[in-house]
C-alpha positions as CSV (number, residue, x, y, z in Angstrom):
1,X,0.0,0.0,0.0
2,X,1.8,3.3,-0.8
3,X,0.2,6.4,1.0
4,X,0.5,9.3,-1.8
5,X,0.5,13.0,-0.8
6,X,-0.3,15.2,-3.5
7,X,1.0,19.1,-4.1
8,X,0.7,21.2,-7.3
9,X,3.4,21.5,-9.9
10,X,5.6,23.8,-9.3
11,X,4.8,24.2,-6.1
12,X,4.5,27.6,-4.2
13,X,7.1,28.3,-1.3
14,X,5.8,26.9,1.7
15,X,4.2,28.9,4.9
16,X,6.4,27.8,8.0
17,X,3.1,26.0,9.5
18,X,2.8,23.7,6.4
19,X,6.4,22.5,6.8
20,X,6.0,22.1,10.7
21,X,2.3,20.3,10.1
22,X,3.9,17.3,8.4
23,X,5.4,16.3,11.7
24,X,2.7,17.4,14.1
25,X,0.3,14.9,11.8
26,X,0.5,11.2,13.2
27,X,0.3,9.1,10.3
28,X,-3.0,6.7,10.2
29,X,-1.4,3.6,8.2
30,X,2.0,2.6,8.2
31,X,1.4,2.9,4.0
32,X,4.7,3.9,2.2
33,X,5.5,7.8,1.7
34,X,5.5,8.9,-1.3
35,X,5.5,12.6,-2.1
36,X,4.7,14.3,-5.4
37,X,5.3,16.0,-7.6
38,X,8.0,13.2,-9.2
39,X,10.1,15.4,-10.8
40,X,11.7,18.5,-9.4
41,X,10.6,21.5,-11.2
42,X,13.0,23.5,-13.5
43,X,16.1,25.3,-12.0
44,X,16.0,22.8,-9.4
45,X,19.0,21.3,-10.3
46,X,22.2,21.6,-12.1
47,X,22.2,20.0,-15.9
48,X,25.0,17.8,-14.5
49,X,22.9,17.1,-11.1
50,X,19.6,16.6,-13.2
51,X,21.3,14.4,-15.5
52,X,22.6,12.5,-12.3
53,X,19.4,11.9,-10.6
54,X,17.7,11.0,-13.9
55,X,20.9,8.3,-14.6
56,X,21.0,7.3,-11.0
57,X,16.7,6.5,-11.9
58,X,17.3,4.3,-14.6
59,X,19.9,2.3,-13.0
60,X,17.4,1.5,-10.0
61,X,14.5,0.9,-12.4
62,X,16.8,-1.1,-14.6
63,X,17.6,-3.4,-10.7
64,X,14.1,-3.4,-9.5
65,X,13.1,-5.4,-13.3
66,X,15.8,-7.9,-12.7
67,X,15.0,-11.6,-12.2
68,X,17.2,-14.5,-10.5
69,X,18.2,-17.0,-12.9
70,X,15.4,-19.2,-11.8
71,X,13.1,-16.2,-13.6
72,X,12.0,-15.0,-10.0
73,X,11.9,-10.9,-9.4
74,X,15.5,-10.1,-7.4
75,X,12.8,-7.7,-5.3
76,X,10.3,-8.8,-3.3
77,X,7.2,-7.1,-3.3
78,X,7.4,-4.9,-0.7
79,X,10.6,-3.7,-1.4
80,X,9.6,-2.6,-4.7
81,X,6.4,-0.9,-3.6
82,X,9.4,1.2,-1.2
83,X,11.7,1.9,-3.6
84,X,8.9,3.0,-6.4
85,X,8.1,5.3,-3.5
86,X,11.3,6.9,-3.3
87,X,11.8,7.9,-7.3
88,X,11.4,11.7,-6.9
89,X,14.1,13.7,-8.1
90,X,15.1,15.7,-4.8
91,X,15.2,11.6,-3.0
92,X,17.1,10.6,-5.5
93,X,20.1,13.4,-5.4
94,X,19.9,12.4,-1.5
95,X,21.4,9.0,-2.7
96,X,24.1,10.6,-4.9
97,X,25.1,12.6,-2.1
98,X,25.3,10.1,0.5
99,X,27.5,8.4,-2.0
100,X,29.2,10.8,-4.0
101,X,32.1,8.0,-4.9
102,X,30.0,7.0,-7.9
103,X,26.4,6.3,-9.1
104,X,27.3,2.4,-8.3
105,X,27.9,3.2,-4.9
106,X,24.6,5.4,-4.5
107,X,22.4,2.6,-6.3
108,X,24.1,0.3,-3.6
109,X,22.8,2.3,-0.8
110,X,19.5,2.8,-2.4
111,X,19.1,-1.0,-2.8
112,X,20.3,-1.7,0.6
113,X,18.2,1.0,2.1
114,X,14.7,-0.2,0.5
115,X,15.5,-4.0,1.5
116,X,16.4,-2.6,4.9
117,X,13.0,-0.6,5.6
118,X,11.4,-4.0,4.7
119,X,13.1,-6.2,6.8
120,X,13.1,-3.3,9.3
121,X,9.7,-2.8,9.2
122,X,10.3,1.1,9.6
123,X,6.8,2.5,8.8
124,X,5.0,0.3,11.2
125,X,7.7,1.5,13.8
126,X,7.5,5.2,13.1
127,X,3.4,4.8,13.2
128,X,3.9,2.9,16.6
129,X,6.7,5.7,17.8
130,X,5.6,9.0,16.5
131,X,5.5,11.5,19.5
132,X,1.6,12.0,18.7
133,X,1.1,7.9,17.9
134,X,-1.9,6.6,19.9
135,X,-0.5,6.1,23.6
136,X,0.2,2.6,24.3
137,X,2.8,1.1,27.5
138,X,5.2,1.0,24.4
139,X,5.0,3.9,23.3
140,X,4.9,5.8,26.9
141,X,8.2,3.8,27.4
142,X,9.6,5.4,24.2
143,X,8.8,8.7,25.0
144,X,10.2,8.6,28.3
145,X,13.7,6.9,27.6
146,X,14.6,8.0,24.4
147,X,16.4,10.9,22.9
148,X,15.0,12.4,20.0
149,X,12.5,14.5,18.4
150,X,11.3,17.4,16.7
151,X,12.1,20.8,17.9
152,X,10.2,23.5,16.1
153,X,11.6,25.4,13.3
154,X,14.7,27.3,12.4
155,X,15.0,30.8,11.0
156,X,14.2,29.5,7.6
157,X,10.7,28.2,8.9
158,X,12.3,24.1,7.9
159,X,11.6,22.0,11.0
160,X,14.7,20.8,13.1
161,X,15.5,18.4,15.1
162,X,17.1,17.8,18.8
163,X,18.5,14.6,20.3
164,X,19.2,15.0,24.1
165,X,22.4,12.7,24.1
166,X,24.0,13.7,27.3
167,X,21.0,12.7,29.5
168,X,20.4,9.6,27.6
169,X,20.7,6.7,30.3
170,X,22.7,4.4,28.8
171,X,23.6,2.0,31.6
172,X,20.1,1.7,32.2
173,X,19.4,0.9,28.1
174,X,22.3,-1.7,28.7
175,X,20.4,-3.5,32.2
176,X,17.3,-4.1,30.0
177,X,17.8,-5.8,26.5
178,X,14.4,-5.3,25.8
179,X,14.2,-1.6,26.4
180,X,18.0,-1.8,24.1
181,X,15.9,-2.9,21.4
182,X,13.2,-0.2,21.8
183,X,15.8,2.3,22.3
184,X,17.1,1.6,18.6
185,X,13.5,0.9,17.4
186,X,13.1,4.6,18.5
187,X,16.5,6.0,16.7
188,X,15.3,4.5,13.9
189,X,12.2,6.4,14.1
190,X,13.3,9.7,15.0
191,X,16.1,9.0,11.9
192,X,12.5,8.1,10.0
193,X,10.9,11.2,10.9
194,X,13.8,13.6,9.4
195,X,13.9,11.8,6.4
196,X,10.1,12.7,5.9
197,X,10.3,15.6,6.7
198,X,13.1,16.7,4.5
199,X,11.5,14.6,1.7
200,X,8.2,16.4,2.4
201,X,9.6,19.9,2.5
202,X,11.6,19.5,-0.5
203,X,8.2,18.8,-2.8
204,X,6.2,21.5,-0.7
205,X,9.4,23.8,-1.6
206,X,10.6,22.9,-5.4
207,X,13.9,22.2,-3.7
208,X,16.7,20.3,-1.8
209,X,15.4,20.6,1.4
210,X,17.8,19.8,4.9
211,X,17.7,20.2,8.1
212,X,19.7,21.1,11.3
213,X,20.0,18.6,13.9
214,X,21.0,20.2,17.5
215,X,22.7,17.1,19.5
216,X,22.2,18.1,23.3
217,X,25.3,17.2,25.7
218,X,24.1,18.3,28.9
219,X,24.2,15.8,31.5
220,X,27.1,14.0,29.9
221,X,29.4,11.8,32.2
222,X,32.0,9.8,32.7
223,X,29.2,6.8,32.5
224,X,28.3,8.2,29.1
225,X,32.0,7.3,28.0
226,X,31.6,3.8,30.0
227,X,28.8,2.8,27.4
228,X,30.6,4.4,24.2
229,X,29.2,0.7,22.4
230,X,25.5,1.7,23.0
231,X,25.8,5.2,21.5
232,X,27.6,3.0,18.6
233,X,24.8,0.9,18.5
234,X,22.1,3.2,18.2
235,X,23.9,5.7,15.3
236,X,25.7,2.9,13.1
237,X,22.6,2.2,11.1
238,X,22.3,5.4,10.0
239,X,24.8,6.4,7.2
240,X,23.8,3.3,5.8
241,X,20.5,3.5,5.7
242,X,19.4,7.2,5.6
243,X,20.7,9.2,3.0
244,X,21.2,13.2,3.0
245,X,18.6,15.2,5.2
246,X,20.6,17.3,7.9
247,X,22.1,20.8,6.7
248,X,24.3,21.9,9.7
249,X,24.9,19.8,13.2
250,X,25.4,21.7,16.6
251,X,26.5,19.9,19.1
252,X,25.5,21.8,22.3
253,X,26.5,22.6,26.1
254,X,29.5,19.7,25.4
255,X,31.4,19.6,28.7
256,X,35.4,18.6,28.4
257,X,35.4,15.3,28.7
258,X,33.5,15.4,25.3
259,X,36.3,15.5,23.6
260,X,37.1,11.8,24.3
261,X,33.6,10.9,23.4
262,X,33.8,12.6,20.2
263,X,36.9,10.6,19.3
264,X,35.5,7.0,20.0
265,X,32.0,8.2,18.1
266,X,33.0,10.3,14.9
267,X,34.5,7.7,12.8
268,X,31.5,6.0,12.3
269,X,30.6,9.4,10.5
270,X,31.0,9.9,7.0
271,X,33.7,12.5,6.1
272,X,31.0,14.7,4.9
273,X,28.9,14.4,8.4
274,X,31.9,15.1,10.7
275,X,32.4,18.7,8.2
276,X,28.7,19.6,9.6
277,X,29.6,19.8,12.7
278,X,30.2,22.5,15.0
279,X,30.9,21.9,18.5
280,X,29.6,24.4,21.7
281,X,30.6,24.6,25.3
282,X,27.6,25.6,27.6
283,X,28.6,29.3,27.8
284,X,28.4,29.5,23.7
285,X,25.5,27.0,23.3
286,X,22.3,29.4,23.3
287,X,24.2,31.9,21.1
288,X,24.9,29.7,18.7
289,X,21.4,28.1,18.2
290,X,19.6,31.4,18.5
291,X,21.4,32.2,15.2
292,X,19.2,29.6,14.1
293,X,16.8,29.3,16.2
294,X,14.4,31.9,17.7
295,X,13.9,31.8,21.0
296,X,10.2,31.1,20.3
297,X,11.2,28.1,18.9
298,X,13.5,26.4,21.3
299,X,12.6,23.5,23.9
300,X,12.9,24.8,27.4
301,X,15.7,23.0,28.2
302,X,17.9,24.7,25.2
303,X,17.3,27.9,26.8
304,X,14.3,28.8,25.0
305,X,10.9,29.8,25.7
306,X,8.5,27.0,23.3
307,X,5.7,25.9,25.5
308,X,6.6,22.1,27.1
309,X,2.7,21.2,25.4
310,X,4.6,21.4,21.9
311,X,7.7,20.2,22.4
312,X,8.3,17.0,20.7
313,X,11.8,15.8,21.7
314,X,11.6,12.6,24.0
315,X,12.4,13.4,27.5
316,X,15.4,11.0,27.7
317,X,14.7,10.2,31.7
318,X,16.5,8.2,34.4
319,X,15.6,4.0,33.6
320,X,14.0,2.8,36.9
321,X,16.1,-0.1,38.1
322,X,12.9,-2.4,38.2
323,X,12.6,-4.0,34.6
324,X,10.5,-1.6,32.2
325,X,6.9,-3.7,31.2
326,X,5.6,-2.5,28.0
């Protein structure tokens, strides 16, 4: 089932509110995304990127028709119906940067990445985890432990998006296998829920669409540092499976022994991540995101002044040392 969303061609700039609605919708079904218009309107592109994304097309169409040589489809259904759902132009260029080696290398990841949200099961979990989902035990427990979420919008009226890192309980995530499991069910969603809403916001705005992503360091410890292999856990996936959708990462109110974090963590980035980021102390941390951020806009806890009943970031609290039921 693919769930098709509809927008006139070429479409208009978007109002901030139209942006920032795709994310404050729960979705209904856990149908396949697919966003419209297709094709990217003129001016868009380069000739050389255009010519790209159209190449970088025909390759994956060319994969998806292929069949074993027992004549069955390479594909399976489902995987098809995903990666048919992910043919617009601005999706496509995503690939091509993620990859920027070659067009093999991006039709790799695109392959991988549709066989992955299959086997996954990623739009059943970002139904179950969105922040507004139907409340359920599992989703209460999601909302509670983990880290991420929407934050408002930036300057530019694009949404952005906040993960509270430095209060993430990781030794508790480690106690309890079960809530591990949940915890990456829920980085998967969050990582779900930016590459929406990029996709979204680039066919409401007639262009390549990213996002910031402010990674939240207060409350890191020595514990943090301890449990380096379940941060490892919950970002490896990823680069591999989610291509281009964040514009600038600050990394904010990081506290000196951050330095060794960052070390253990950032070669799992891409080159091309790691030159995104920019790295704050807690004395230069609400400078720096009110250059992006208005004040209106920002959590609380950042410093800012949105009210709590629209913040969407998870609130990344203490795991009770009793097992967590859900």
């Amino acid at each position: 089932m693919v769930h098709d969303l509809t927008f006139a061609a070429p479409p208009p700039p978007p109002p901030p509110l139209a942006m920032d609605s795709v994310f404050r919708m729960a979705p209904s079904t856990p149908a396949v995304l697919r966003v419209e218009p297709q094709r990217a309107p003129a001016g868009a592109f380069t000739e050389d990127e255009q010519a790209a994304v159209d190449a970088l097309r025909n390759k994956i169409e060319a994969t998806i028709d292929q069949t074993g040589d027992d004549g069955m489809a390479t594909w399976s259904e489902a995987a098809r119906a995903e990666a048919m759902a992910h043919l617009d132009d601005f999706t496509i260029q995503r690939f091509i940067v993620a990859r920027p080696a070659s067009l093999d290398a991006a039709e790799l990841m695109f392959r991988n990445a549709m066989h992955w949200r299959v086997s996954k099961g990623i739009n059943k979990i970002f139904v179950e985890l969105h922040p507004l989902a139907t409340p359920s035990a599992k989703h209460a427990a999601a909302r509670a432990y983990s880290t991420g979420g929407l934050g408002g919008l930036d300057k530019a009226g694009i949404p952005y998006f906040v993960m509270r890192i430095g209060r993430a309980d990781l030794a508790g995530f480690s106690r309890q296998p079960r809530l591990m499991e949940l915890m990456m069910d829920s980085a998967a969603a969050n990582l779900e829920g930016i590459f929406r809403t990029v996709r979204v916001c680039s066919a409401l705005a007639g262009s390549f669409v990213k996002c910031l992503l402010i990674l939240d360091m207060a409350g890191l410890s020595f514990s943090t540092i301890r449990h380096i292999g379940t941060i490892k856990s919950l970002i490896a996936f990823g680069p591999e499976y989610f291509p281009e959708g964040v514009s600038k990462v600050l990394i904010v109110n990081a506290p000196r022994l951050f330095a060794g974090a960052w070390s253990l963590v950032s070669p799992l980035l891409p080159q091309r991540s790691r030159d995104k980021v920019s790295i704050w102390s807690s004395s230069q941390s609400l400078t720096a995101m009110l250059e992006r951020v208005d004040r209106a806009e920002l959590p609380v806890f950042l410093g800012g002044e949105q009210p709590e009943e629209r913040c969407l970031v998870a609130r990344a609290e203490p795991v009770p040392s009793e097992e967590v039921l859900f």
